[in-house]
N, C-alpha and C positions, 0 to 999 in steps of 0.2 A: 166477765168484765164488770160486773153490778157494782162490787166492792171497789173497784178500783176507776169507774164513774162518781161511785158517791165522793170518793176521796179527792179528786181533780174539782170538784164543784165545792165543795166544802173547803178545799185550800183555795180555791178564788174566794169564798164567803168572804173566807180572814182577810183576802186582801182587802175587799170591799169595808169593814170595819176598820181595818185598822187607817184608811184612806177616808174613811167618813169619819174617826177618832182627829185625824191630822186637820181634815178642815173647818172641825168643830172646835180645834186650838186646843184640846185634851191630850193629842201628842204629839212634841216636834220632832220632828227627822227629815232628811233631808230625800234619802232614800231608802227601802224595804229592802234588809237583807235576806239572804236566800233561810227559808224555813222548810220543816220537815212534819206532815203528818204521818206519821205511821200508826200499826196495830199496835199498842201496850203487850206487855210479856204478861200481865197479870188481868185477868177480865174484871177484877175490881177498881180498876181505872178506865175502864172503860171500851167501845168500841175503837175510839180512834185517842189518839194525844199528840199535842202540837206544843213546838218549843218555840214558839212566834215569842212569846213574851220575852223570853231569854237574851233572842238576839236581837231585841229592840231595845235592850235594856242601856247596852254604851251609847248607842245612837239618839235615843231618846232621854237618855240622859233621867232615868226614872227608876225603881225596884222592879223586878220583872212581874211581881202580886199584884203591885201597883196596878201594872200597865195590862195585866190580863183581866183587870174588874174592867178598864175602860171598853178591852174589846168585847168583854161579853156584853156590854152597855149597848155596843152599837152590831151584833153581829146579827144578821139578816131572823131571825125567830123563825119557826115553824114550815123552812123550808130545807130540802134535799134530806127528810127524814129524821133531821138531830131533834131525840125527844128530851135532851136535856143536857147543860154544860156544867161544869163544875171546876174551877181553880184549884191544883193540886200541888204540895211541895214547895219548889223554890219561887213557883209560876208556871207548870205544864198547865194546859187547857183540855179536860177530859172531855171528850164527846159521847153520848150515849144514846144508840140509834134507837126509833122505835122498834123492837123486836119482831115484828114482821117482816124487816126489811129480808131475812133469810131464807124465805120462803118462795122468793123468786129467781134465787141461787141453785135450785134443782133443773128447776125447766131451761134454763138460757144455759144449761152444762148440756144438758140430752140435745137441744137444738144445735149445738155449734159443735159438740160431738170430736170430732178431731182435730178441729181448731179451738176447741177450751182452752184458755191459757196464751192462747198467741196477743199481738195486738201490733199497732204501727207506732211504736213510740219512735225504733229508730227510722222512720219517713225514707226506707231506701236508702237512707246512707253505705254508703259502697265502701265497705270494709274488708282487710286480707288480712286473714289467721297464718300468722309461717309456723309449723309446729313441727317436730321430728326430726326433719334435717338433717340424721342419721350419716355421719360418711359411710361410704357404703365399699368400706374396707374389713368389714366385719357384719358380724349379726345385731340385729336390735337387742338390747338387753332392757334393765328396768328404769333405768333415766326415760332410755326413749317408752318403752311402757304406759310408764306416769304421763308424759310429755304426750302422749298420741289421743291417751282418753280425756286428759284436761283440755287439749285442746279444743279437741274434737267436740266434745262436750259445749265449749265456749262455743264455737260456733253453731248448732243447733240452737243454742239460749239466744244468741244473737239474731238470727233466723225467724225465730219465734218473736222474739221483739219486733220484728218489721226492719230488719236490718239487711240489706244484697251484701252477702257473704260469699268470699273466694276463699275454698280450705288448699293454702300453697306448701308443696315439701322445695326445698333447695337441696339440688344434688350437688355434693364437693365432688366434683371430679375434676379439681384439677388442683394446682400449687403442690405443695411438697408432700403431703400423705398420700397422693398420689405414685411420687416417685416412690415413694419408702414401698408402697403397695406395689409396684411394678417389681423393686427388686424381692421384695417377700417371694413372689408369685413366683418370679425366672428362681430361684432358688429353689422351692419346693418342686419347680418343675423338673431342673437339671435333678436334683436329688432323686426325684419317682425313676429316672430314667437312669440310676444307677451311677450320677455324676460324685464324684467329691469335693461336694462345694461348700463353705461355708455359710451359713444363715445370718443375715443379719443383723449385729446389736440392737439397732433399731426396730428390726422388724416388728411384721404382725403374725403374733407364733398360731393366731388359732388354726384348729383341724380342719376347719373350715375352707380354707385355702390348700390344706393338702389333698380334701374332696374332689374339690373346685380342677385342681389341676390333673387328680386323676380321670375326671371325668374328661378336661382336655385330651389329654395322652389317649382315653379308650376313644375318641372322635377320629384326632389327627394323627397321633403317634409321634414319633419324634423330630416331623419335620422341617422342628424350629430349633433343634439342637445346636446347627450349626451355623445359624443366622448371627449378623450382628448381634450383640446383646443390645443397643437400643432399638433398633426392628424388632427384635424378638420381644421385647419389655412393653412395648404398643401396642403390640396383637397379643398379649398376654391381659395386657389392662381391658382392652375394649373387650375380651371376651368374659372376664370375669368382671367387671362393669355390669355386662348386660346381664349376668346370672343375679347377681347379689341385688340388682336392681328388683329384676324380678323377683324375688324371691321378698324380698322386703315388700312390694308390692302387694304379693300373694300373703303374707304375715300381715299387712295391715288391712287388707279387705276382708280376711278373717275373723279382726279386731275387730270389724264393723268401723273403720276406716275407709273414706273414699276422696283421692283429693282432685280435684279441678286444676289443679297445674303443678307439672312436674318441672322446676325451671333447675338448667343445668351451668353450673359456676360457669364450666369451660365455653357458654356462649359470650358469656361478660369476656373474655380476652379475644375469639372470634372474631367478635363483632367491631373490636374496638374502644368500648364503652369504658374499661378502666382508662386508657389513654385518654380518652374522652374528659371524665373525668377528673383528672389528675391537672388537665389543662384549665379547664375551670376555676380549679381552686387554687393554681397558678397565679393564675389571671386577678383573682382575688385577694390574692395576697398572705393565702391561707397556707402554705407549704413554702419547705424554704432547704438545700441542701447543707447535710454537714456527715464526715467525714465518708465520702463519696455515696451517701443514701440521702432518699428524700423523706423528708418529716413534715408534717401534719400538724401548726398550732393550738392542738387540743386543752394544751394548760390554757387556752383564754376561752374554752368551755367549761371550766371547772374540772379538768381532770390534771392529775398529777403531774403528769409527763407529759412532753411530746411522744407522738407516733411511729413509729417507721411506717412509708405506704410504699417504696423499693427500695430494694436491701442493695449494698454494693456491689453485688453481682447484676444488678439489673434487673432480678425477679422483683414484679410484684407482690405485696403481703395480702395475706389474706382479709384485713383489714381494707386495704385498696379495693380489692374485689366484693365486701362488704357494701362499701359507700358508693361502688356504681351500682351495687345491685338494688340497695334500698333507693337511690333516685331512679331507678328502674322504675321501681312497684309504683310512685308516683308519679312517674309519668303513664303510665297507665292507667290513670285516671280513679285511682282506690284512695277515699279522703278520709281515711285513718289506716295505719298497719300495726299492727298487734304480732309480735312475737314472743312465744316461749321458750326459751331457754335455759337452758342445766345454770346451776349453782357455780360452777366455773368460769361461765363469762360477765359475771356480775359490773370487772370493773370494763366491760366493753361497753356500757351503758350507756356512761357520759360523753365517751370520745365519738359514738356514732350520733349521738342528738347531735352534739357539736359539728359536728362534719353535717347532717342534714341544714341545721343553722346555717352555716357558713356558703351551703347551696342556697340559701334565700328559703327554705323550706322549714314549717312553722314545726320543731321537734316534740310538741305537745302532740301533733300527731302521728308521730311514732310513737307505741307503747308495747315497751317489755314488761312481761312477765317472768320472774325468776323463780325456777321452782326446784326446791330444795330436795333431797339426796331420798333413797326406796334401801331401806335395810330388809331384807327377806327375814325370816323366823318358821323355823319347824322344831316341835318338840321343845321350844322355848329356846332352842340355840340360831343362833344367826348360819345362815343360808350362803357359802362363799363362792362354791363353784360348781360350774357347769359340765356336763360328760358331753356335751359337742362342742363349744369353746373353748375349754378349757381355765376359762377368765373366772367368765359372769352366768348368772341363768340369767337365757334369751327368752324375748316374748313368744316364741316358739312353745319352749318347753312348760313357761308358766300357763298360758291358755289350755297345753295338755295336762295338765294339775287339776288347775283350779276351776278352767272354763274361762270362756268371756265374758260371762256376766260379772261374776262372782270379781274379776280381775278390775274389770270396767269402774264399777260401785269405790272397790275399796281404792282404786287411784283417784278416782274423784271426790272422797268423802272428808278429803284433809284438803284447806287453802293450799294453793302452791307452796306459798311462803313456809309450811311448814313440812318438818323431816316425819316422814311416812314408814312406820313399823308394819310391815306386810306381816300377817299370821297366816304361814301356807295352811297350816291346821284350822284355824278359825274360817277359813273361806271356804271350805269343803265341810263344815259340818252341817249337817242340817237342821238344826236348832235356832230356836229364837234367838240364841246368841250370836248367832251367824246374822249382820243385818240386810245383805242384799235377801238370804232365805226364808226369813222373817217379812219382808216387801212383798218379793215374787207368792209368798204361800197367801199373804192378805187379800192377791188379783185372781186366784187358782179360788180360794174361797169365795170369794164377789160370785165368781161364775160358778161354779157348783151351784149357790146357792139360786142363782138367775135361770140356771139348766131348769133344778127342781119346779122354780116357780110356773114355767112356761110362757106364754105371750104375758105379757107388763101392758097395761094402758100407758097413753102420754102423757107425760108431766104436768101437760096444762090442763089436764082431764081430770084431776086429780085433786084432792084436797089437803095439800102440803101442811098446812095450820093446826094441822094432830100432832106436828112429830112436835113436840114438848118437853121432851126427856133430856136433861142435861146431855146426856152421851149423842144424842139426839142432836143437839143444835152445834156442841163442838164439832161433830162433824162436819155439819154445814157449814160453819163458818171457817175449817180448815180448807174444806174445797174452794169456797171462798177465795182464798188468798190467793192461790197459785198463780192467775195472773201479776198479782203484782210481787211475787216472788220471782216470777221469769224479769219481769222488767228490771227490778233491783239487781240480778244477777247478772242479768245484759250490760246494765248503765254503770256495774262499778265490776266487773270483768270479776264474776267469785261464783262459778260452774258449781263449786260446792256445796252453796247452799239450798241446792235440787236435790241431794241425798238425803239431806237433813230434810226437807220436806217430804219427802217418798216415804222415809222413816216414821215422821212425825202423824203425817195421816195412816200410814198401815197401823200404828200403835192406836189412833184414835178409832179406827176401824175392829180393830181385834176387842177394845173395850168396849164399843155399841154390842157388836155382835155379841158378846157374851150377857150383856143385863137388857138389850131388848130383843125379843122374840121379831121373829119374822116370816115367816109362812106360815106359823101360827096365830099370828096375831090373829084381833077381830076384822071383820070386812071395814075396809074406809081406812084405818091403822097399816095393814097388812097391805097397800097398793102404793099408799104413803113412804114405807117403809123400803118397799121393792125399788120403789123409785129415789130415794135416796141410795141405798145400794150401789144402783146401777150407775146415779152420776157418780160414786165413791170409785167404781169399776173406769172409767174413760178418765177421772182425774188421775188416777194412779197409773194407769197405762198411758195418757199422755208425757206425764211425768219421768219415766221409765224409757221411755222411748226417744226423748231427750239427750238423757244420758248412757243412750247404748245399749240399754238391755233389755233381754227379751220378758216380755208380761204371761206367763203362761198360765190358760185355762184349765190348768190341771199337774199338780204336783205327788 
């Protein structure tokens, strides 16, 4: 956390100047917009850079050159390490640490050890990830995939920020895929038992279901043949419920998925809660009947249409069961909810803020995630279907391909917002070009290299102020970051950018290790050296571990 104390104290500095500028009548403003110090891309601008002059510039009513000669005029000198500032461009503010500060970036990694990289930015904020949500009238395929690692991923970053994280799945089990699913089901059944039934247009054709019901038949045999067909469609759903449940279950704890709540639609109609509901926003004035369904004033939340929230038969919409289920999650006492979902429900975005709204509930804290569409590739040709689906490849079959890691990495290494080219070839090769095998082989090296060495002294035992070498200090200063790479990634919801860091240090690792020596070194160089290493070894297995995958000591 060295790097990302200096940077909390140094973005107070600026305040302090630029508050000692304002009462010196050097600059007028009324109030201090929000600024950003971060690391520069290029180290020839320096350790840190701030665009404080920028956004003083309307407000102050001044050139932003201007206005960043006044704050280095008044900015505190010779304290929190800044050995020098310098005005850059339009008006960035370069900062340039005294070069020792890196040196104490080794010992405070070896001390904190498995907590490197954590911190309390988010203060316990009680936050619910929904992610997967899978109906569970078929197998997980690569939406939910994508969806299970992104999420999953989000919430360990969040975790690590100091955030009380609840990872929630929603079972649909109930409204109309449900039914469709009930008659799938009694169809494959009658059919296994010799029946001449028709399949449903609508159905859900996978083999899955014709499994599912063989394995009914080898338990019970046929003695739902003769049952009503709605008895018979009940005890059909709740037994293949509870397989597919399971089975999804066992498929994402596999994935290195674990969720803390498994919350099921069909308690929201149970319990009462959409009635519940519905009468509220009655009462509101927020629904309104026309040609015998109820609608939902979502066009005065910016969305295009009104709603349907019951169809004229009476049934509830899934939308309905939405908006009690999300004042659910707040009433449970979670002061933000975060959901991920597929590219399809994009335009359900606005009409459920609107509908949190209209609950009196601030819809800034609901936050969707949209995450855009997983084309498979083998051999360079697109990937279209599955030999147990018959559809889709399920996360089933991909984990038997690829692995978990390999799968984990490359669904997390693209934004959501962007469409993800899987190369089932490029995942399983072992080559630098492969980047989770490129990562995992940088941790498998660390430790070979830690094996040979044998006991390491402690970090503070140690005379860190040898290591000199360009390749040398990039390192340290990449380890460096990692905290405040978890925070950035927490505080603007972008899981992705933990690949690119795992990345970016294994490539800075692979390039120390090859132009500096290290069990060769000299004595004093060579313990220096081990001990950078080693914090190289817990950053990247922190890192790693974040994002689901395994760090292994040998490849």
């Amino acid at each position: 956390m060295l790097l990302e104390h200096l940077k909390n104290r140094i973005y107070l500095d600026l305040k302090e100047a630029a508050e000692r500028a304002q009462e010196a009548g050097e600059l007028q403003f009324d109030h201090l917009p929000p600024y950003t110090l971060e690391r520069p891309r290029e180290s020839a601008h320096g350790d840190l850079a701030t665009n404080i002059a920028m956004v003083l510039a309307r407000p102050a009513k001044a050139a932003p050159r201007k206005i960043a000669e006044v704050l280095l005029k008044y900015f505190p000198a010779g304290r929190n390490r800044v050995a020098r500032l310098e005005v850059a461009g339009p008006g960035f503010i370069n900062f340039f640490l005294d070069p020792a500060w890196v040196y104490d970036v080794i010992p405070e990694v070896e001390e904190m050890d498995e907590r490197y990289g954590c911190s309390n930015v988010g203060g316990g904020e009680k936050v619910q990830v929904e992610f997967v949500s899978a109906n569970p009238t078929g197998q997980l395929h690569m939406g939910n995939a994508r969806g299970a690692a992104l999420g999953d991923t989000l919430a360990a970053v969040l975790e690590a920020a100091g955030y009380d994280v609840t990872r929630e799945f929603y079972i649909n089990d109930a409204g109309n895929q449900i039914e469709i699913f009930g008659r799938s089901l009694e169809a494959r059944y009658l059919q296994l038992l010799g029946k001449d039934v028709p399949f449903p247009e609508d159905g859900y054709p996978g083999e899955d279901l014709v499994e599912c019901m063989k394995r009914l038949i080898s338990q019970e045999g046929d003695r739902y043949a003769g049952m009503a067909p709605e008895l018979r469609r009940e005890i059909l759903i709740k037994y293949a419920l509870k397989e597919k449940l399971s089975e999804m279950e066992r498929d994402l704890a596999d994935f290195g998925v674990h969720y803390d709540v498994w919350f099921s639609e069909q308690t929201l109609h149970d319990s009462g809660a959409i009635e519940e509901v519905l009468k509220e926003l009655q009462e509101k004035g927020y629904i309104y009947e026309k040609d015998e369904a109820i609608w939902f004033r979502s066009t005065l939340f910016g969305d295009e249409k009104d709603e349907v929230l019951v169809r004229s038969n009476g049934v509830p919409t899934y939308f309905a069961a939405d908006i009690a289920y999300h004042q659910n999650k707040f009433r449970r006492g979670f002061d933000r909810v975060i959901n991920i979902w597929g590219a399809d429900h994009h335009g359900h975005v606005a009409r459920l803020k609107g509908a949190m709204q209209a609950l009196g509930i601030d819809p800034d804290r609901l936050q969707v995630i949209i995450m855009q569409l997983v084309r498979l590739f083998r051999g360079g040709e697109p990937v279209r279907m599955s030999k147990r689906s018959g559809e889709y490849v399920t996360l089933r079959e991909l984990m038997e391909e690829v692995g978990k890691d390999a799968a984990r990495f490359f669904f997390v290494d693209r934004s959501a917002d962007s469409h993800l080219d899987f190369d089932l070839d490029l995942a399983k090769e072992q080559s630098s070009e492969n980047p989770v095998y490129y990562v995992q082989y940088a941790h498998a090296r660390i430790c070979s290299i830690l094996r040979q060495a044998g006991e390491i002294p402690r970090a503070r035992e140690i005379d860190c102020s040898v290591l000199r070498e360009e390749e040398e200090r990039a390192l340290i200063e990449k380890i460096a970051e990692l905290p405040g790479e978890i925070i950035h990634a927490a505080t603007r919801l972008e899981p992705h950018r933990l690949t690119r860091y795992a990345y970016d240090l294994a490539n800075l690792f692979h390039g120390f290790y090859t132009t500096c020596r290290v069990l060769n070194a000299g004595t004093g160089l060579r313990e220096a050296r081990l001990a950078l290493v080693n914090a190289c070894r817990i950053t990247l297995r922190n890192t790693l571990k974040i994002i689901g995958v395994s760090a292994p000591e040998r490849m």
